[in-house]
Steps between C-alpha positions, in 0.01 A plus 500: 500500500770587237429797248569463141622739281505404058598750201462346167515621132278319283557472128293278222409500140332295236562490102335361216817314267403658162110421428489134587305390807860486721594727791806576724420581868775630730487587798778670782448555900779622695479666872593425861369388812566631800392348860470752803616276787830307528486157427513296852730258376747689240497806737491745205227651290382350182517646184439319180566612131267343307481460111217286262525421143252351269483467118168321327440396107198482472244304177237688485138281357149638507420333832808362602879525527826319540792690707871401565592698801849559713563616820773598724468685860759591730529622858825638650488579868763619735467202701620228246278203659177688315671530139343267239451513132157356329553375104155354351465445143140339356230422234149540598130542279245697610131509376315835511121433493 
């Protein structure tokens, strides 16, 4: 079996906008991955730098709320056919009961 290896540094926040019922998340992840064995077919070992970025605005109601969220993740290895970048953007609702 291959051993992993991950680091990250975690960051997130949320703040009220003034005294309304609006909020700003953010949130920041950033670290590597590193895999013990080589890989069988790339004949090297694999090391990713990964980084994940989200923002939220959140409407805050009494037992429900409306966000607008975005998105974006990206992995950098040293073996290129395992980069990729992740974008999502979306509106959702959620009821709290």
């Amino acid at each position: 079996a291959d051993s992993f290896n991950a680091v990250y540094d975690v960051f997130s926040v949320r703040l009220p906008i003034f005294k309304s019922n609006l909020s700003v998340e953010a949130y920041s992840k950033s670290g590597t991955d590193t895999y013990g064995n080589e890989h069988p077919v790339f004949s090297k070992t694999r090391e990713d730098s990964i980084s994940k970025r989200q923002i939220q605005l959140n409407f805050d109601f009494v037992t429900w709320n409306v966000f607008l969220i975005h998105y974006e993740e990206q992995l950098e290895s040293n073996i290129d056919f395992f980069n990729e970048k992740k974008i999502m953007q979306g509106i959702g609702v959620s009821f709290f009961f």
